[in-house]
PQR file of N, CA, C, O and H, with PARSE charges and radii, in Angstrom:
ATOM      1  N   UNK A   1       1.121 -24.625  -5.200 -0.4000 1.5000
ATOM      2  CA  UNK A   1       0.923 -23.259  -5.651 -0.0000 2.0000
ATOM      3  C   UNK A   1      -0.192 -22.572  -4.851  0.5500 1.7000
ATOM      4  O   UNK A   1       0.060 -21.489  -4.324 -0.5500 1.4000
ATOM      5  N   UNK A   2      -1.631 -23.227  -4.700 -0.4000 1.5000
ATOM      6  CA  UNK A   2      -2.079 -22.646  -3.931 -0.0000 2.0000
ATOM      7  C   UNK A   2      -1.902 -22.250  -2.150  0.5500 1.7000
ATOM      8  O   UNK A   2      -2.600 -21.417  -1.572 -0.5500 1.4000
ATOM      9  H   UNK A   2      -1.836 -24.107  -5.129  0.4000 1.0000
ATOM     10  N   UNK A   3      -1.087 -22.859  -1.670 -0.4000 1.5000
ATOM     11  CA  UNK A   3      -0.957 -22.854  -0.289 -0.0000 2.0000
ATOM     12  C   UNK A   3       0.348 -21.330  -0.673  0.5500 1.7000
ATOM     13  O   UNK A   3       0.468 -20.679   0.365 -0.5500 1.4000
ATOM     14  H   UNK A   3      -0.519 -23.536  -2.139  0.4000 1.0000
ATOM     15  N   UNK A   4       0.913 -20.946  -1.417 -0.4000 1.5000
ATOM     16  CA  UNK A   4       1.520 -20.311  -1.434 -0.0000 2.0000
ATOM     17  C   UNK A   4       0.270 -18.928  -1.609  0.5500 1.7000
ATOM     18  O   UNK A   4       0.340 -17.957  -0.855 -0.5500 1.4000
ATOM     19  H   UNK A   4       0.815 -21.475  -2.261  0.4000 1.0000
ATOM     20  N   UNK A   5      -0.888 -19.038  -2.761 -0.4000 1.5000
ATOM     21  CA  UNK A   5      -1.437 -17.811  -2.657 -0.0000 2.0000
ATOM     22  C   UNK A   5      -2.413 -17.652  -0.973  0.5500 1.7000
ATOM     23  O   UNK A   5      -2.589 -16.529  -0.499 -0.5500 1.4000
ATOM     24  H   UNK A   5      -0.944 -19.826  -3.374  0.4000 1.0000
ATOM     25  N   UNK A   6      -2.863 -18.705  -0.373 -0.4000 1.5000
ATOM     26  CA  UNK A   6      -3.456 -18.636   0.523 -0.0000 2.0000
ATOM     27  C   UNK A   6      -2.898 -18.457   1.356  0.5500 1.7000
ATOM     28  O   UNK A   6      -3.379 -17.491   1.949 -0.5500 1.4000
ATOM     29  H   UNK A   6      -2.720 -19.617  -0.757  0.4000 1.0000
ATOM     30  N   UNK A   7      -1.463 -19.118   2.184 -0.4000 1.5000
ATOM     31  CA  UNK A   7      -0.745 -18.641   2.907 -0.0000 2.0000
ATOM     32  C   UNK A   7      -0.883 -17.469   3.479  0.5500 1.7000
ATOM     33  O   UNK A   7      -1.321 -17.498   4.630 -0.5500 1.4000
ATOM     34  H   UNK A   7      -1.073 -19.903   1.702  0.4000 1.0000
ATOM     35  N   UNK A   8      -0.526 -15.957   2.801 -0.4000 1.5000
ATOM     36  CA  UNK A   8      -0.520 -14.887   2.993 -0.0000 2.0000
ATOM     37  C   UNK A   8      -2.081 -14.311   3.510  0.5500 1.7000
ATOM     38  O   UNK A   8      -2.046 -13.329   4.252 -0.5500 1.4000
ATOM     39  H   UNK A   8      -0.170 -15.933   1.867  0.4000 1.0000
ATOM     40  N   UNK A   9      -3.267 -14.803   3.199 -0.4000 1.5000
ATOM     41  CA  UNK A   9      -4.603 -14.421   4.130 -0.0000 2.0000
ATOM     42  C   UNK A   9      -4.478 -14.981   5.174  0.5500 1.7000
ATOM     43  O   UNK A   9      -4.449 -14.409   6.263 -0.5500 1.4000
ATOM     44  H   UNK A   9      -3.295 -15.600   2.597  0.4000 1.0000
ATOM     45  N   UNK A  10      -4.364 -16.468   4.950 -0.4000 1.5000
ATOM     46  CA  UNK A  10      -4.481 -17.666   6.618 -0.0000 2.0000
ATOM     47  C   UNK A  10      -3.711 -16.239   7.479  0.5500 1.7000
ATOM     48  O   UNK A  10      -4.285 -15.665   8.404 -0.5500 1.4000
ATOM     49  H   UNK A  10      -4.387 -16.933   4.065  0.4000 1.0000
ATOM     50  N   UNK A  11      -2.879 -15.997   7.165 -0.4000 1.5000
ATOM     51  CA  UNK A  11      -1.301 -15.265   8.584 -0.0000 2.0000
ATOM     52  C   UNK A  11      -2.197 -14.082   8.769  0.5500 1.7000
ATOM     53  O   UNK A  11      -2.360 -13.862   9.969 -0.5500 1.4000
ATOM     54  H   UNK A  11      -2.413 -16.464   6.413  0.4000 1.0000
ATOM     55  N   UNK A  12      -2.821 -13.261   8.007 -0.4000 1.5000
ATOM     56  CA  UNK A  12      -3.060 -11.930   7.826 -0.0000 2.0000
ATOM     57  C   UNK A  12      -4.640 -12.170   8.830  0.5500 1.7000
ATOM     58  O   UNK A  12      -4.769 -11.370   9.757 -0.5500 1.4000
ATOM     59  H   UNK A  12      -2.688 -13.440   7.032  0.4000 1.0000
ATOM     60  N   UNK A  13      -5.387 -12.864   8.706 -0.4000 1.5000
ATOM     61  CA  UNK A  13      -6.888 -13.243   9.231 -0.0000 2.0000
ATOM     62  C   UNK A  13      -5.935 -14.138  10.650  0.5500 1.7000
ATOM     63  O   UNK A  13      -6.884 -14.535  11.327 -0.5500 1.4000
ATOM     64  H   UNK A  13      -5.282 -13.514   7.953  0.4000 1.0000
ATOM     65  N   UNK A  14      -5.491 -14.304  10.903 -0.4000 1.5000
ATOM     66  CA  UNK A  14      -5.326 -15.364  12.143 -0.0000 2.0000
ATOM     67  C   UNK A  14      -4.885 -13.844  12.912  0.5500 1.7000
ATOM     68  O   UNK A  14      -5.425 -13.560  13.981 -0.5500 1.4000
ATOM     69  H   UNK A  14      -4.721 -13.982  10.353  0.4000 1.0000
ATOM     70  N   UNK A  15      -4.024 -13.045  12.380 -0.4000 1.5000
ATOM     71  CA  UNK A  15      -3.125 -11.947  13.023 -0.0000 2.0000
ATOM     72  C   UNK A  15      -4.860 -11.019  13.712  0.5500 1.7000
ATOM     73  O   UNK A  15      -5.049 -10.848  14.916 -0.5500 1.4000
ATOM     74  H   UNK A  15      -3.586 -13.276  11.511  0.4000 1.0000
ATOM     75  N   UNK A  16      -5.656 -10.666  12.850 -0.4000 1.5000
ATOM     76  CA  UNK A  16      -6.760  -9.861  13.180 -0.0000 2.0000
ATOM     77  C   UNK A  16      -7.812 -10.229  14.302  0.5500 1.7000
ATOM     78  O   UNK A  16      -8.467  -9.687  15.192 -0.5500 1.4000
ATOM     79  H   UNK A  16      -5.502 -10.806  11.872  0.4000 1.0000
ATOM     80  N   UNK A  17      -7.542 -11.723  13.618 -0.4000 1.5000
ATOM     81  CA  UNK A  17      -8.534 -12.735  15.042 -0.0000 2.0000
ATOM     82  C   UNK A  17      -7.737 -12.616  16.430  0.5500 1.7000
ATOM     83  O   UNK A  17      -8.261 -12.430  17.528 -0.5500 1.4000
ATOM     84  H   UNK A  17      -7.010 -12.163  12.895  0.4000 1.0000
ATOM     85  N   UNK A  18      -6.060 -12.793  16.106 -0.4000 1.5000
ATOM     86  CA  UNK A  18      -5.698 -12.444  17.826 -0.0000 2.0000
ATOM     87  C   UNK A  18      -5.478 -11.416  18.031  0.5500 1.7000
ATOM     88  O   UNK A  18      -4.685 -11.403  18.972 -0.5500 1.4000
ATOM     89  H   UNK A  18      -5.634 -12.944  15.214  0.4000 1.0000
ATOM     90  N   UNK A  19      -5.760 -10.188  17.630 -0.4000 1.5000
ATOM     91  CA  UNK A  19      -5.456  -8.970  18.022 -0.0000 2.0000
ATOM     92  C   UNK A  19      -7.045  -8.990  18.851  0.5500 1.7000
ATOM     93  O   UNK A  19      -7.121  -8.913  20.078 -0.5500 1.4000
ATOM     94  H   UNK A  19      -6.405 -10.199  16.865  0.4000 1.0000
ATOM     95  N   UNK A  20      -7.997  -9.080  18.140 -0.4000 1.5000
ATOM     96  CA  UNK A  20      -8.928  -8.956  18.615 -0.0000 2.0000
ATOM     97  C   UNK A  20      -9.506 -10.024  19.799  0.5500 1.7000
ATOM     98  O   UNK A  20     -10.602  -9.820  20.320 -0.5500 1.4000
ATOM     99  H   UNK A  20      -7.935  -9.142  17.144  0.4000 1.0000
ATOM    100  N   UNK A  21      -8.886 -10.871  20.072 -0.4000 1.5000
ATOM    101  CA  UNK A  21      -8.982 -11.754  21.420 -0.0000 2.0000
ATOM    102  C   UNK A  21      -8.287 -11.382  22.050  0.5500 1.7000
ATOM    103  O   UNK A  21      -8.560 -11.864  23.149 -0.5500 1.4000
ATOM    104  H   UNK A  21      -7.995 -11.036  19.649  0.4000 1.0000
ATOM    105  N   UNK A  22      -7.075 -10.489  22.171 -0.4000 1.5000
ATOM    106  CA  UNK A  22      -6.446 -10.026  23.032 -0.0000 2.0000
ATOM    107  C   UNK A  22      -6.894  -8.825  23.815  0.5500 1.7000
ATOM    108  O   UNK A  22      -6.386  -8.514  24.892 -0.5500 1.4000
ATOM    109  H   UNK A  22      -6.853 -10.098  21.278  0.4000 1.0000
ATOM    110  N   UNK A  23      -7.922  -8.123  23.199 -0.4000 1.5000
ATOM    111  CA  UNK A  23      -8.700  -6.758  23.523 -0.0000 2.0000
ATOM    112  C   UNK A  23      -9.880  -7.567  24.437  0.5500 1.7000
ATOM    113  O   UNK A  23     -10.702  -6.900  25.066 -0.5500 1.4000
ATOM    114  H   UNK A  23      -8.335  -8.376  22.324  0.4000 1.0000
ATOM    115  N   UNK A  24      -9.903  -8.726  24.461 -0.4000 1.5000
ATOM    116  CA  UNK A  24     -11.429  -9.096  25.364 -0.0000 2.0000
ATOM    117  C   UNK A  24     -10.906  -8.969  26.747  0.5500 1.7000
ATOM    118  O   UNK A  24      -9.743  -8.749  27.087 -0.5500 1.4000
ATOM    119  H   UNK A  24      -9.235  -9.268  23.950  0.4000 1.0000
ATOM    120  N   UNK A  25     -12.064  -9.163  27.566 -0.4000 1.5000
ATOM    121  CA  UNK A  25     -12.155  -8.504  28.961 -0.0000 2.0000
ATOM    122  C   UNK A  25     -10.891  -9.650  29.378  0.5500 1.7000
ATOM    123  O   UNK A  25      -9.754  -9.247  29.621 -0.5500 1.4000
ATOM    124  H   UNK A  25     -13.008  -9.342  27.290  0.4000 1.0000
ATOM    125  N   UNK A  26     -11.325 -11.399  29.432 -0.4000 1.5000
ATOM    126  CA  UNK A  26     -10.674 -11.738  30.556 -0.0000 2.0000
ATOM    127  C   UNK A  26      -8.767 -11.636  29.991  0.5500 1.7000
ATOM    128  O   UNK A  26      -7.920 -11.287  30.814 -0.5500 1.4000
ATOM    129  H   UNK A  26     -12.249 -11.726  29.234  0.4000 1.0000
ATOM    130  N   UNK A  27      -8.454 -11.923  28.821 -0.4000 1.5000
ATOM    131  CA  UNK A  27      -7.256 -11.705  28.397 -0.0000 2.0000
ATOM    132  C   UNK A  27      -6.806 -10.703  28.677  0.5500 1.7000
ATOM    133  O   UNK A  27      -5.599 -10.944  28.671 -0.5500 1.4000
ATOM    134  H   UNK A  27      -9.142 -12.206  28.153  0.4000 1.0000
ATOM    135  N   UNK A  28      -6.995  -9.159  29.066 -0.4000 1.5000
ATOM    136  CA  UNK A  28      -6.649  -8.256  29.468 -0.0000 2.0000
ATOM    137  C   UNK A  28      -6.679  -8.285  31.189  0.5500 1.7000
ATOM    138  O   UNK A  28      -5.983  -7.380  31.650 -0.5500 1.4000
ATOM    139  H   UNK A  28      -7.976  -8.963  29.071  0.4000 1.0000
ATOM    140  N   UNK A  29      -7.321  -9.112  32.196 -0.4000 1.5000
ATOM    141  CA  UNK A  29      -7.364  -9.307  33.321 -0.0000 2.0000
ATOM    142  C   UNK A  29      -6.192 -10.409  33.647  0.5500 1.7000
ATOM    143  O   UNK A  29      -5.283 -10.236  34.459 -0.5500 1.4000
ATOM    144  H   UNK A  29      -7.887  -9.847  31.822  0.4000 1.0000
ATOM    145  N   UNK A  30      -6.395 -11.542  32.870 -0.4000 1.5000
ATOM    146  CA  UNK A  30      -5.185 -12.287  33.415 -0.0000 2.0000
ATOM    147  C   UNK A  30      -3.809 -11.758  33.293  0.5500 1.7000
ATOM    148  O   UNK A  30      -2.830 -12.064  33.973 -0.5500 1.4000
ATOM    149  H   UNK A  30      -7.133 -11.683  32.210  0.4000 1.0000
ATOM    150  N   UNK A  31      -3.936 -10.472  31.808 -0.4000 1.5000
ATOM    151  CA  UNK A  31      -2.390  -9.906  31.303 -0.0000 2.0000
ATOM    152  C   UNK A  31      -2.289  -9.026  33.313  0.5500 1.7000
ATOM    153  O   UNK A  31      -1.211  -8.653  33.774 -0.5500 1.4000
ATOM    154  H   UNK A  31      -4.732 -10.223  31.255  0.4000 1.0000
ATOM    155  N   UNK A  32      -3.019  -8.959  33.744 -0.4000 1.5000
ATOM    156  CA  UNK A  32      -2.812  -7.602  34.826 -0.0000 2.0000
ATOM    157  C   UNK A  32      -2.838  -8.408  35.831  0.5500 1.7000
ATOM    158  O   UNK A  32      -2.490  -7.757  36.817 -0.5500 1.4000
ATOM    159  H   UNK A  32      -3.896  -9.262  33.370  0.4000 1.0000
ATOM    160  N   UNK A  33      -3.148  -9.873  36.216 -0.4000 1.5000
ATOM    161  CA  UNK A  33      -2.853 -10.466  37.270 -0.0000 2.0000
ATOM    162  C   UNK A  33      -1.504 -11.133  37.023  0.5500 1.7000
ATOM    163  O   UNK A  33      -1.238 -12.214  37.549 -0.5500 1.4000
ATOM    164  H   UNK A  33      -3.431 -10.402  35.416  0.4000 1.0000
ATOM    165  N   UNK A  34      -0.716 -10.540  36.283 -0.4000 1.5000
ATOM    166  CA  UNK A  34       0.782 -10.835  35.715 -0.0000 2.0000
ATOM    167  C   UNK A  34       0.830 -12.603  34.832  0.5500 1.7000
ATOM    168  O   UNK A  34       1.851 -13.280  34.955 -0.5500 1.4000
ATOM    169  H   UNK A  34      -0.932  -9.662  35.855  0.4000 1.0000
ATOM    170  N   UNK A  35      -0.109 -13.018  34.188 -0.4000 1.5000
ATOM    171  CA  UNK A  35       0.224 -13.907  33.585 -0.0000 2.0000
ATOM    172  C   UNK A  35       1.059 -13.271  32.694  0.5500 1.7000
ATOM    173  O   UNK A  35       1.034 -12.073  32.411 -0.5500 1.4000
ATOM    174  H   UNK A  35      -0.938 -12.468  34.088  0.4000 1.0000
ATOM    175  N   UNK A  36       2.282 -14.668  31.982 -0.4000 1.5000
ATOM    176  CA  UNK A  36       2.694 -14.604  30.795 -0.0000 2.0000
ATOM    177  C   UNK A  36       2.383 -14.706  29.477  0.5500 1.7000
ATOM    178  O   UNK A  36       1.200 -14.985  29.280 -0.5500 1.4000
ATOM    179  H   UNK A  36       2.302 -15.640  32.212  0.4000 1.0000
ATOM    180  N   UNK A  37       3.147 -14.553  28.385 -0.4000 1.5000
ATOM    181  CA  UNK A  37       2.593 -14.206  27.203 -0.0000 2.0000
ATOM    182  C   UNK A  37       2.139 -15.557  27.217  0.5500 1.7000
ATOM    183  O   UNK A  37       0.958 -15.857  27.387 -0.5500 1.4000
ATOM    184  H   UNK A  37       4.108 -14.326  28.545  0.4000 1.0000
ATOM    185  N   UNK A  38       3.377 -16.656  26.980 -0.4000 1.5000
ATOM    186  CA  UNK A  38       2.852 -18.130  26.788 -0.0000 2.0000
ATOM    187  C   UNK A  38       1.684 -18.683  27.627  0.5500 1.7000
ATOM    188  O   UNK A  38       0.838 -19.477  27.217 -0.5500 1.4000
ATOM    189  H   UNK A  38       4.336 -16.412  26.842  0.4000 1.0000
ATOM    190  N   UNK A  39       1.761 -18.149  28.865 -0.4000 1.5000
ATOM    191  CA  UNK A  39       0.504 -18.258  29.331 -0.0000 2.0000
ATOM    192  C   UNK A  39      -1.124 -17.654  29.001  0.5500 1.7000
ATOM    193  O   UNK A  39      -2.118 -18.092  29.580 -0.5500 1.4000
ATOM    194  H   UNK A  39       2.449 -17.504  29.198  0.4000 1.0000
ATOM    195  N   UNK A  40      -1.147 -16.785  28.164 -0.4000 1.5000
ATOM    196  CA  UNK A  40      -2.259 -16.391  27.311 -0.0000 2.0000
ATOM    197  C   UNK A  40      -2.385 -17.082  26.472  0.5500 1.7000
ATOM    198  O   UNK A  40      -3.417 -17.727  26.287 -0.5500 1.4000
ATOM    199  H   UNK A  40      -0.340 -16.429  27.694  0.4000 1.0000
ATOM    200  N   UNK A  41      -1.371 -17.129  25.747 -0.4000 1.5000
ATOM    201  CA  UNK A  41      -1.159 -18.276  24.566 -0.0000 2.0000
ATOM    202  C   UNK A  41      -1.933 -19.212  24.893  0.5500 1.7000
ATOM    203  O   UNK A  41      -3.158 -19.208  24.770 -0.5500 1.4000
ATOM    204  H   UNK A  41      -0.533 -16.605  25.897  0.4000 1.0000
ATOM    205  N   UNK A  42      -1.202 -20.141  25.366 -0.4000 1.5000
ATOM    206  CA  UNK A  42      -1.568 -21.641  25.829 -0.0000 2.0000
ATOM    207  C   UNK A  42      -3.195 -21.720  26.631  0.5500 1.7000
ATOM    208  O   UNK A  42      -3.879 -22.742  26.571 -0.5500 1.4000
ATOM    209  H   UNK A  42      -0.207 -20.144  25.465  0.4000 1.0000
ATOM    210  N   UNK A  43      -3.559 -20.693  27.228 -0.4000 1.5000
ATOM    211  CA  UNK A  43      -4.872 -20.798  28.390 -0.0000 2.0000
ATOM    212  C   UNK A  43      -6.046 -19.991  27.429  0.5500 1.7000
ATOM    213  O   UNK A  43      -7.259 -20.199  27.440 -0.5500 1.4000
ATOM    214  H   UNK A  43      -3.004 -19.863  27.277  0.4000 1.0000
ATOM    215  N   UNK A  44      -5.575 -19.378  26.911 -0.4000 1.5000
ATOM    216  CA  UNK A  44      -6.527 -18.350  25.955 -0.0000 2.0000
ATOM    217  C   UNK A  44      -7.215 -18.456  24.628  0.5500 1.7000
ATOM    218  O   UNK A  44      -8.295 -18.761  24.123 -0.5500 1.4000
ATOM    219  H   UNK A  44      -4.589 -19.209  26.901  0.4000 1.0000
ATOM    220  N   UNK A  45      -5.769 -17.955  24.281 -0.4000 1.5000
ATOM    221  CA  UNK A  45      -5.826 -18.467  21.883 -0.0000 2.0000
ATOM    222  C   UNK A  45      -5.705 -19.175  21.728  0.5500 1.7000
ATOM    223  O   UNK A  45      -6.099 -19.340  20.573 -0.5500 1.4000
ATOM    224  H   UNK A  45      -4.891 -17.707  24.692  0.4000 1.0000
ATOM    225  N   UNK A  46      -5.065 -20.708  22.392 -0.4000 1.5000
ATOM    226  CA  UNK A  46      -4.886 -21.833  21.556 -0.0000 2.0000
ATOM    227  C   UNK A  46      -6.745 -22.676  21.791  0.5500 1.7000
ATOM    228  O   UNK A  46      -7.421 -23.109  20.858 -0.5500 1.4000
ATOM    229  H   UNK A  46      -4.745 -20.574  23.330  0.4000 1.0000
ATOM    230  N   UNK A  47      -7.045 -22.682  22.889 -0.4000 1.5000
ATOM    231  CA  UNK A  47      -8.459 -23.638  22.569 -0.0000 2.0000
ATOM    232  C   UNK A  47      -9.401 -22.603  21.463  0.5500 1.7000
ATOM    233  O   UNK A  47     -10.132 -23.019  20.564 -0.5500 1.4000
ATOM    234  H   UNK A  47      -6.496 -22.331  23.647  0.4000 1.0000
ATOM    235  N   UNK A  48      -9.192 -21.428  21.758 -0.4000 1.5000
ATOM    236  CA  UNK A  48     -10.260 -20.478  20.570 -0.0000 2.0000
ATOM    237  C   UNK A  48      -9.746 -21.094  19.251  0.5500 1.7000
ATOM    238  O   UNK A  48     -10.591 -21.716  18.608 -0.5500 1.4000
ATOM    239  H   UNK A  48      -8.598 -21.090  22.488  0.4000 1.0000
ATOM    240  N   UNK A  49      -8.004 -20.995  18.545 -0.4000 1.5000
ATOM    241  CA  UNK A  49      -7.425 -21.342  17.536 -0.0000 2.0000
ATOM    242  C   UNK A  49      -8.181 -22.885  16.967  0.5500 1.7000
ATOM    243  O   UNK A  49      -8.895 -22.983  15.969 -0.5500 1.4000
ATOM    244  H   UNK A  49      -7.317 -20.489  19.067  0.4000 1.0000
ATOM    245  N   UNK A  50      -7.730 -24.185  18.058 -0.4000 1.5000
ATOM    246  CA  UNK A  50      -7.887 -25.466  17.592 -0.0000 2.0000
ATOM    247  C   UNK A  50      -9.354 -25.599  17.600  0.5500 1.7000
ATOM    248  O   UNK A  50      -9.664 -26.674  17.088 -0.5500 1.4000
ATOM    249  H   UNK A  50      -7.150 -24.105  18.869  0.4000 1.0000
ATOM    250  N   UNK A  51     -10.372 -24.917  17.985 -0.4000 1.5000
ATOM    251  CA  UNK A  51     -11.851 -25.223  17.624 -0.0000 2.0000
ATOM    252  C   UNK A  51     -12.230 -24.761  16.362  0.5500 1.7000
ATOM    253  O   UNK A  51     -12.931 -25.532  15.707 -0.5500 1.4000
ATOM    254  H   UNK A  51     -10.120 -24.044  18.402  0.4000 1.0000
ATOM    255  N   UNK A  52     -11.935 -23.689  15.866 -0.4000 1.5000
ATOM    256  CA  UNK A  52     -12.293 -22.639  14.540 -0.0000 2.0000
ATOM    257  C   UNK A  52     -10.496 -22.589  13.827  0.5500 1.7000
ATOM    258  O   UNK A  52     -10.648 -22.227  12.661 -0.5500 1.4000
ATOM    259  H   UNK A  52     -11.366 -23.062  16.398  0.4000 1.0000
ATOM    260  N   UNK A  53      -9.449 -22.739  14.011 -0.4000 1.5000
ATOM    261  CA  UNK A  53      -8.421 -22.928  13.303 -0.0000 2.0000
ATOM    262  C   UNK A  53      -8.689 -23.754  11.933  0.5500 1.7000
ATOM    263  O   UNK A  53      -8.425 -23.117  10.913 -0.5500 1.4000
ATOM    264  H   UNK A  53      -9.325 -23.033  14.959  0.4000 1.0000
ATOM    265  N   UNK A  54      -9.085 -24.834  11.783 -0.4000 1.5000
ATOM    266  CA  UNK A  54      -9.487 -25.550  10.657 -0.0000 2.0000
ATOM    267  C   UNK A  54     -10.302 -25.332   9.587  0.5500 1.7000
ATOM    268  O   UNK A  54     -10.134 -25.554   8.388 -0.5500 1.4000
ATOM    269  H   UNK A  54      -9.300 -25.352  12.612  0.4000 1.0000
ATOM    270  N   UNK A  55     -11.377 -24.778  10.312 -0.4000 1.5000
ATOM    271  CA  UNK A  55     -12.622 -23.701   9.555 -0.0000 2.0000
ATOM    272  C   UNK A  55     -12.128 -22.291   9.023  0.5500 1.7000
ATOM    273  O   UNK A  55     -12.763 -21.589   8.236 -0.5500 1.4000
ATOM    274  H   UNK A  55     -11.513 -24.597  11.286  0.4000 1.0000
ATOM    275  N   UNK A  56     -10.814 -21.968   9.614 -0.4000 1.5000
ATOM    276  CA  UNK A  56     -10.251 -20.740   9.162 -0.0000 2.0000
ATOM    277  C   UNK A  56      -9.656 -20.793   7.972  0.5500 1.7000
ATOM    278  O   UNK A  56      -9.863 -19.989   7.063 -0.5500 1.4000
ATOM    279  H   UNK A  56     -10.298 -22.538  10.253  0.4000 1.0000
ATOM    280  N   UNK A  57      -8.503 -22.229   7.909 -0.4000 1.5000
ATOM    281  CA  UNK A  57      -7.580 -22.130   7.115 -0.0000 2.0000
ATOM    282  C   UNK A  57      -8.279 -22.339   5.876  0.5500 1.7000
ATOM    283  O   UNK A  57      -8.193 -21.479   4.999 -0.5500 1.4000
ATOM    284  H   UNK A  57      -8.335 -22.882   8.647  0.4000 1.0000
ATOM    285  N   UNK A  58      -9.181 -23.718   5.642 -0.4000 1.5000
ATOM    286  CA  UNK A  58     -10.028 -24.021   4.607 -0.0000 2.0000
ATOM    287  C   UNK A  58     -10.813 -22.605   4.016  0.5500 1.7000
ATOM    288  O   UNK A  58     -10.552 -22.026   2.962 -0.5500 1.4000
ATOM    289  H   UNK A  58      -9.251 -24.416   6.354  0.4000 1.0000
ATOM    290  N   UNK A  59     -11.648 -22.308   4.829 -0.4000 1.5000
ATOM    291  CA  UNK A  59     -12.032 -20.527   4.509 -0.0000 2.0000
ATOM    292  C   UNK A  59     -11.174 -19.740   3.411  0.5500 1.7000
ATOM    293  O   UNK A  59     -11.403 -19.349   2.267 -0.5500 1.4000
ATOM    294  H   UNK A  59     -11.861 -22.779   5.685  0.4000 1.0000
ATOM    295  N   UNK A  60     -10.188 -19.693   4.196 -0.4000 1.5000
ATOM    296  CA  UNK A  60      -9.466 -19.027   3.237 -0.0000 2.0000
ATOM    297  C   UNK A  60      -8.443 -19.308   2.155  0.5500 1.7000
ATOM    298  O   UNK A  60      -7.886 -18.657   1.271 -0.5500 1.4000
ATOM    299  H   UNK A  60     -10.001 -20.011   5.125  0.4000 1.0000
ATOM    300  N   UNK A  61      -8.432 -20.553   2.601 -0.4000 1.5000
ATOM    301  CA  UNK A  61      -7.562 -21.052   0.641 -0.0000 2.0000
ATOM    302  C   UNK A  61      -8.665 -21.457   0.083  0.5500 1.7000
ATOM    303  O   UNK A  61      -8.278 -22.280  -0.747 -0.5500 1.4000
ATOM    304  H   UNK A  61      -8.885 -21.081   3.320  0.4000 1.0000
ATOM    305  N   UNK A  62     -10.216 -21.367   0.002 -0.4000 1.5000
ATOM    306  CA  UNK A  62     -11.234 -21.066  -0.908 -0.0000 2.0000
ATOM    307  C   UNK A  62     -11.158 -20.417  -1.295  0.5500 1.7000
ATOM    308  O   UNK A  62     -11.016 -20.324  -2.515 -0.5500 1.4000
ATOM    309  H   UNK A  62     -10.530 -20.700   0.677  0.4000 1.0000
ATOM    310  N   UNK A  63     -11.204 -19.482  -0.461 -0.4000 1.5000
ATOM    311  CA  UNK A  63     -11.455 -17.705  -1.010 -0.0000 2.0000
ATOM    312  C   UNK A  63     -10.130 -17.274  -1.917  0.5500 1.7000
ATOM    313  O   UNK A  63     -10.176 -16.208  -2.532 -0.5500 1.4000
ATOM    314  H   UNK A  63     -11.320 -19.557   0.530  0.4000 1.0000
ATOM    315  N   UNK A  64      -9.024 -18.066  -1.986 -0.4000 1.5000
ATOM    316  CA  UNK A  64      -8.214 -17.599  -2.813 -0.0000 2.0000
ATOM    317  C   UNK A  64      -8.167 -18.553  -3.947  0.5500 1.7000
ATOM    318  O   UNK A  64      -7.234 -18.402  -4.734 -0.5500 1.4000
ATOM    319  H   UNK A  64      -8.988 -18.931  -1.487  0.4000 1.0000
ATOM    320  N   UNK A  65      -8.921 -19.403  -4.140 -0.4000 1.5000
ATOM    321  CA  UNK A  65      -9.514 -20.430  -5.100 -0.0000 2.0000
ATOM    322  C   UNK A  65     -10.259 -19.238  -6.066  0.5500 1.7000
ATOM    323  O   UNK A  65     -10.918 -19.566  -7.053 -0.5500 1.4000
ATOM    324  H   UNK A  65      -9.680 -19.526  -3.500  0.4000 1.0000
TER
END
């Protein structure tokens, strides 16, 4: 039950965190030296995600505790 009320922040806070890593300088330089999406993905958001990803999710099925 709770992963069902928390669910809906984890998606909603992960969505705000990559919008806003996508606005930083070098993610907008590699988008213009024609990398791909998966290639942002993979070179970019995923080491930011798997360092603070864990600290996120817990975060927020507290907060809906």
């Amino acid at each position: 039950m709770l992963v069902f009320l928390g669910f809906p922040s984890v998606t909603i806070f992960t969505s705000e965190i990559t919008d806003e890593l996508i606005r930083t300088s070098f993610v907008k330089s590699s988008y213009l030296m024609g990398a791909s999406k998966f290639h942002i993905i993979r070179r970019h958001l995923m080491p930011y995600f798997r360092s603070y990803g864990v600290l996120f999710i817990f975060q927020q099925l507290l907060s809906a505790l």
